[in-house]
N, C-alpha and C positions, 0 to 999 in steps of 0.2 A: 504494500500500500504506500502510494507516492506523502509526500507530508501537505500537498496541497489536500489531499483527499482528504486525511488524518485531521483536519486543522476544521473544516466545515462543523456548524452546528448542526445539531442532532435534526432541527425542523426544518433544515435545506434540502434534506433526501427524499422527503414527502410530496413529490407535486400538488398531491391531493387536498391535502393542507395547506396548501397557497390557494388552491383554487376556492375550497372553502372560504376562507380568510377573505378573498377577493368576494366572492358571491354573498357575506355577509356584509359586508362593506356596502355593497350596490343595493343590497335589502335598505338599509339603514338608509339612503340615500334618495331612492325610492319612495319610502316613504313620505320623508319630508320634501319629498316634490309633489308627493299628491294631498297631503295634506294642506299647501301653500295654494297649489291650482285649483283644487276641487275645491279643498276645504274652507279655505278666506274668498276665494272666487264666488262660490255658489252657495253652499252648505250653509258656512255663518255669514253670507254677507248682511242678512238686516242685520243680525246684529253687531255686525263690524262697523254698519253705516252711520251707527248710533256717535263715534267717533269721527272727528273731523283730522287730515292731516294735512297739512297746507290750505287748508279752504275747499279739499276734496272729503264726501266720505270714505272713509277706510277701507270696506268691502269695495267700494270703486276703485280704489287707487290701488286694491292687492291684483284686481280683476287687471289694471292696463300695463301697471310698471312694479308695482311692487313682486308680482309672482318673477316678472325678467331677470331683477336684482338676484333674487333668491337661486334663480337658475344658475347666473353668473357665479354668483359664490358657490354653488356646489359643484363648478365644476371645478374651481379651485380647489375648493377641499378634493376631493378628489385624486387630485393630483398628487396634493402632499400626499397623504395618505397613502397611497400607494406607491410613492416614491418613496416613504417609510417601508410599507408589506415588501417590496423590493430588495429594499437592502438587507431587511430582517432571513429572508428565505435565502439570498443571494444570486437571485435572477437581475440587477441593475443593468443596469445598461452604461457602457463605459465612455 
């Protein structure tokens, strides 16, 4: 056994466990996409509307730009994240 082999963490030999790792990750993420689009969109917009934000109601403003932002930063998160899962398993990209 060469000593680069010898030297790997125990959870780098698992694909399987990346992938998981990964697929819970995108659940988590999922979620809070639909909870922002569905949920503040539709679901509770009266009673988001009941709040004003800028001179908009709330449920209107998650409905046009607020669910956008939300998108935006989850792709960010994302990225870290799995730029973390990444190094943890040691699939990086060099």
């Amino acid at each position: 056994m060469s000593e680069e082999n010898s030297s790997l963490k125990s959870n780098e030999s698992d694909p399987g466990e990346y992938w998981k790792a990964n697929l819970k990750l995108m659940g988590w993420l999922l979620v809070v996409w639909f909870v922002v689009s569905y949920g503040c969109g539709i679901l509770f917009v009266d009673e988001l509307n009941s709040i004003s934000l800028g001179g908009f109601k709330l449920g209107f403003w998650f409905a046009q730009q607020g669910a956008i932002y939300v998108f935006v930063a989850l792709i960010f998160v994302y990225v870290k994240k799995m730029n973390k899962l990444d190094r943890e398993f040691g699939v990086e990209e060099e």
